[in-house]
GURO-932925 format. One line per field, with one value per residue (C-alpha): chain; y, z, x; residue number from 1. Coordinates in Angstrom, 3 decimals. Example, Ala and Ser with C-alpha at 12.3 -4.5 7.8 and 13.67 -1.06 7.14 Angstrom:
kette: A/A $
c2: -4.500/-1.060 $
c3: 7.800/7.140 $
c1: 12.300/13.670 $
nr: 1/2 $
//
This chain:
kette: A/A/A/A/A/A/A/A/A/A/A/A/A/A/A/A/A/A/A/A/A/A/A/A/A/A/A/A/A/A/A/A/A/A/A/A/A/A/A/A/A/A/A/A/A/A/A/A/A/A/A/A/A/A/A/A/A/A/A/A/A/A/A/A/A/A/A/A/A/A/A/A/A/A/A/A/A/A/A/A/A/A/A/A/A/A/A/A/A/A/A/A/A/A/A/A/A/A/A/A/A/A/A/A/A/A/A/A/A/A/A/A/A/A/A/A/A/A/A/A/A/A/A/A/A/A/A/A/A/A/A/A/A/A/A/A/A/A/A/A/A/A/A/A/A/A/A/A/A/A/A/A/A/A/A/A/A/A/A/A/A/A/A/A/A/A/A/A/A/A/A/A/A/A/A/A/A/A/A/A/A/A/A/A/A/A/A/A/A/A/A/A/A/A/A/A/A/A/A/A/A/A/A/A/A/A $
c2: 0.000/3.431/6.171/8.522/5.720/5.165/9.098/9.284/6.464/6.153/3.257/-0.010/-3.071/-6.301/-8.597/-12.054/-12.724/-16.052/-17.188/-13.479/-12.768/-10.416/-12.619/-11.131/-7.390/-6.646/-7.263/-5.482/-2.194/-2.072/-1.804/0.668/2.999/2.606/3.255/6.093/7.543/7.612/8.512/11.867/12.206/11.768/9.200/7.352/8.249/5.199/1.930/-0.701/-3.436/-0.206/0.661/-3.160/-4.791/-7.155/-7.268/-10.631/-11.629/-12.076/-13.677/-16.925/-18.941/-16.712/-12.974/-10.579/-6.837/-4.388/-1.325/1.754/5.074/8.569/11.451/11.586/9.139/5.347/2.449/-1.348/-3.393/-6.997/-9.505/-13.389/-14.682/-17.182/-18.154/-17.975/-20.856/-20.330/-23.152/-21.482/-17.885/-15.982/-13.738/-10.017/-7.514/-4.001/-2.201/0.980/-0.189/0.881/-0.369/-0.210/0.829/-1.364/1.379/1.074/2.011/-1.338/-0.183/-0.584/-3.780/-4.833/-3.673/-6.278/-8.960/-8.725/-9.948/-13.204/-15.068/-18.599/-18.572/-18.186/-15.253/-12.713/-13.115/-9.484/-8.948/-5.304/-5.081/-8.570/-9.493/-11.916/-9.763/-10.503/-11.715/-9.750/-10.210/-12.113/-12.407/-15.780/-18.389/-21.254/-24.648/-25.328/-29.383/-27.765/-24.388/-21.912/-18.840/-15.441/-12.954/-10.087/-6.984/-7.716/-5.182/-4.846/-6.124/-8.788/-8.531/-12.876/-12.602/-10.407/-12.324/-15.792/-14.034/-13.260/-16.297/-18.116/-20.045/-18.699/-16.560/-13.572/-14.383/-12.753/-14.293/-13.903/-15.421/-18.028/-19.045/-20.510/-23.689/-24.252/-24.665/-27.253/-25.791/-22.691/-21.133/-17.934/-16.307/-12.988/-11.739/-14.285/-16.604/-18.932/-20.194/-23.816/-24.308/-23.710/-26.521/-26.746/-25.835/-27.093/-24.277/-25.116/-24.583/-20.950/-19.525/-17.630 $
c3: 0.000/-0.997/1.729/-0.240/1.025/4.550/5.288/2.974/5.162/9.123/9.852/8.518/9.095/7.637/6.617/5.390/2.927/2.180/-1.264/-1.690/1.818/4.488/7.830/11.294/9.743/13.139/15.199/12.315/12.544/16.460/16.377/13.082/15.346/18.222/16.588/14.456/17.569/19.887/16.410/15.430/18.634/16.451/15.712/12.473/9.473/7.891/7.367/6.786/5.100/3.000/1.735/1.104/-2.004/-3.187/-6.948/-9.141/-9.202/-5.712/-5.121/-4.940/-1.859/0.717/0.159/2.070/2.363/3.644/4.450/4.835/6.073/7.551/8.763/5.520/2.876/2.737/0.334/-0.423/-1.124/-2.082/-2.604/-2.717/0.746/1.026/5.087/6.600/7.511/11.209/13.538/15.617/17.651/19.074/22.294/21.858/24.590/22.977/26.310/23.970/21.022/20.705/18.436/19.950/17.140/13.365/11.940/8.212/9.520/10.503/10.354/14.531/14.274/11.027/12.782/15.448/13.136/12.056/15.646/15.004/13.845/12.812/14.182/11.724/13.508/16.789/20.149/21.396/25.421/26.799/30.225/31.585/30.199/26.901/24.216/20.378/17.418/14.335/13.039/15.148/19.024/20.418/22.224/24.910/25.967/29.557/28.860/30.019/28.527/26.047/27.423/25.572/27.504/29.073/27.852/23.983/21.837/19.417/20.742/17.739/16.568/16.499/19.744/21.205/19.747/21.061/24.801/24.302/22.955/26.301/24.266/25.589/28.783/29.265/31.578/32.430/31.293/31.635/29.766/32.300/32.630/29.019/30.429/31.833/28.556/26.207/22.771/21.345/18.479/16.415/15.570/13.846/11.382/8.904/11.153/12.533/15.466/15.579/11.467/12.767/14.255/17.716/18.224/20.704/23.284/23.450/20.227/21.656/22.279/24.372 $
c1: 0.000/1.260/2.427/-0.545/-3.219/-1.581/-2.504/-5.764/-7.033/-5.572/-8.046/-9.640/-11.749/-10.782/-13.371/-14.085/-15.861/-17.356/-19.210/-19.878/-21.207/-19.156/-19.079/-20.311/-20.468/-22.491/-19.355/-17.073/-20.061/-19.768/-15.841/-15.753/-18.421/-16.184/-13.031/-14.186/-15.483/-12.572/-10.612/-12.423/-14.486/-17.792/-20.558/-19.583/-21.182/-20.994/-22.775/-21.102/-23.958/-24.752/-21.567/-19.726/-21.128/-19.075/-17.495/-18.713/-14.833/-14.917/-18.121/-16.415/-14.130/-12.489/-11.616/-10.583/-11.794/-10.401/-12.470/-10.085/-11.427/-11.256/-13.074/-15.233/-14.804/-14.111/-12.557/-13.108/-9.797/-10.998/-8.087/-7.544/-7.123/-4.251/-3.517/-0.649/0.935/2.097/3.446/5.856/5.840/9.431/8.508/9.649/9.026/7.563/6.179/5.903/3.702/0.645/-2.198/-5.516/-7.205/-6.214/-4.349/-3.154/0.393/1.481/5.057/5.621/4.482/6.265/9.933/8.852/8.699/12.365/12.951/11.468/14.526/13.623/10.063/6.921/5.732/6.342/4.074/4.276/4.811/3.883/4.161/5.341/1.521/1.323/-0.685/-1.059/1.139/1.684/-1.231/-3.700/-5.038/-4.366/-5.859/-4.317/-5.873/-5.100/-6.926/-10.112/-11.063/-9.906/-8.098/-6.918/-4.629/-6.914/-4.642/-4.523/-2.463/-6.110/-9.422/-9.977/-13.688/-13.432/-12.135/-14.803/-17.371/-15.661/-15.709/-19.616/-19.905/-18.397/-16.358/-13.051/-12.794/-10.059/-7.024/-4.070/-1.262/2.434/5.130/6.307/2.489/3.212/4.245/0.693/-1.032/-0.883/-1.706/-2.653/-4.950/-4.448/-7.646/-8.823/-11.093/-10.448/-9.094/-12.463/-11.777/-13.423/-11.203/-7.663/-5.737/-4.004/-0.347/1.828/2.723/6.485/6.523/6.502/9.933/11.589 $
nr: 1/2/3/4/5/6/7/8/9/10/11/12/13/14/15/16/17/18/19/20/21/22/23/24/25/26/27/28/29/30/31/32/33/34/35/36/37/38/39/40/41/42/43/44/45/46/47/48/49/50/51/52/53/54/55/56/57/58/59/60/61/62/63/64/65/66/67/68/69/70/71/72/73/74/75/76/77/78/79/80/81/82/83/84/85/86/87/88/89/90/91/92/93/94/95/96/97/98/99/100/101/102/103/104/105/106/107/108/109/110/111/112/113/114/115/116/117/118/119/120/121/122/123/124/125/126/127/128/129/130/131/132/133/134/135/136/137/138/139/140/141/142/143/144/145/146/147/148/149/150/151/152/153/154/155/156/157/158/159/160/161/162/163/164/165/166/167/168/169/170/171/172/173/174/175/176/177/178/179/180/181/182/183/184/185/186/187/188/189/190/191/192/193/194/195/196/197/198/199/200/201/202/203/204/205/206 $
//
């Protein structure tokens, strides 16, 4: 994405779309309002089952949108989704980053990632407390229920809807509390969480 867009548009939602239909847009309208709100200290003009109608060319499998925005205007970017294939996470401590709203400008978060050596992706610590990975919030299996760490870098709208859901519950958890869980799930917007396999937590590292 070009520097011109980056400033155009400060914020975005990503979206999944499936067969030609966005998934859980309710969840994705609550956090745009919220966002946009504590953004530009206004209520959002937008509507988001209004505005996204989805191109013939990508009414078929799993696509991604994203839905960039500011102040006054707005922009659909429909692509192919591929996933990533992640199996292993490097802890890096960034007790400085901030990304509490999905910002465009990933660029913070993108210097982490250089810091991962070997590992398929970063799990981010911020104040001694186990928050996201580059890209996704994550979720542990203690051999009884699901937990996700309580002080997330970005409130995941799958993640949110998981904790209404009482399908996983919030936790604090630190890095040596790793070694309590057995496996772990990465889940996000595109990311469901009952389709993506288990992953050993020592395949975590420190």
């Amino acid at each position: 994405m070009s520097l011109l867009t980056k400033y155009m548009f400060p914020l975005m939602e990503t979206i999944k779309i499936k067969e030609g239909i966005p998934q859980y847009l309710d969840w994705h309208q609550w956090r745009f309002e919220k966002s946009f709100f504590l953004h530009y200290l206004k209520p959002a003009p937008f509507d988001l089952k209004q505005l996204i109608q989805v191109p013939e060319e990508f009414k078929k499998g799993i696509v991604k949108l994203r839905f960039l925005y500011n102040e006054v205007d707005c922009f659909c970017q429909y692509s192919p989704y591929t996933p990533r294939k992640i199996n292993s996470l490097q802890l890096v401590t960034a007790d400085d980053l901030e990304y509490s709203l999905k910002y465009v400008n990933r660029q913070p978060i993108e210097d982490l990632q250089k810091r991962k050596g070997s590992s398929d992706d970063i799990l981010i610590i911020k104040n001694e407390q186990i928050s996201d990975t580059s890209f996704t919030n994550i979720v542990f299996f203690d051999g009884k229920q699901w937990v996700t760490p309580a002080y997330p870098l970005l409130k995941g709208t799958a993640r949110e809807r998981l904790l209404y859901e009482k399908k996983i519950f919030a936790k604090e958890i630190r890095p040596e509390d790793i070694k309590n869980y057995k496996t772990f799930k990465l889940i996000n917007a595109m990311l469901d969480f009952e389709e993506q396999e288990e992953i050993p937590a020592t395949n975590i590292y420190y």
